[in-house]
N, C-alpha and C positions, 0 to 999 in steps of 0.2 A: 507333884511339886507344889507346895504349899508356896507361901505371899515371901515368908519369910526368904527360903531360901535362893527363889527369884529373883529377891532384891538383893543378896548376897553376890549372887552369879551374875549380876549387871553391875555391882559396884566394881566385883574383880575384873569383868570385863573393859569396866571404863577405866581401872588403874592399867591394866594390860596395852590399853590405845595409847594412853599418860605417857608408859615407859617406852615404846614403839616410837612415839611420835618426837619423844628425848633422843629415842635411840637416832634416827632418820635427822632430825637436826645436826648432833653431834657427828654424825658422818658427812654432813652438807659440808660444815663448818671446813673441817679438814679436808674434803677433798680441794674446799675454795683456799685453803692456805697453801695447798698442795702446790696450784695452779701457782697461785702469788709468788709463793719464796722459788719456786723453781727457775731456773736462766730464761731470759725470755724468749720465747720461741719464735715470736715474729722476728726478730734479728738474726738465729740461726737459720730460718726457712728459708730469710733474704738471702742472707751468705752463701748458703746451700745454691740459689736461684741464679748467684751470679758466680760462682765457680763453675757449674754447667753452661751456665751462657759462653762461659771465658772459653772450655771446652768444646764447646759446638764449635764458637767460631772459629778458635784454633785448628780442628780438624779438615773445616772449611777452607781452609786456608791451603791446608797443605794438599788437598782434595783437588782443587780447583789450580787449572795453567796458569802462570805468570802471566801478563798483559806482555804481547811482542814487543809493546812501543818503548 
């Protein structure tokens, strides 16, 4: 392998990282819009948190005796 073509095969290489590293950006990019535009999840997790809670206790409820008094 001559000087020449060395240098060749390291420029294509460093455009290869160039485009790689365009490529890895542009998919950053999008999945962080992904996250942004999408409903926000902490509100539906909460909702989620307290419809089980409402459920637990409700089951609790019917689970457990009246108080005699």
């Amino acid at each position: 392998m001559d000087l020449e073509e060395r240098a060749r095969l390291h420029a294509e290489a460093i455009d290869r990282a160039h485009q790689l590293r365009e490529a890895a950006i542009a998919q950053a990019w999008d999945w962080l819009l992904g996250q942004v535009l999408r409903p926000s999840t902490g509100a539906a997790r909460a909702g989620r948190r307290l419809t089980q809670r409402l459920q637990r206790h409700q089951s609790r409820r019917l689970e457990t005796p009246a108080c005699p008094s």
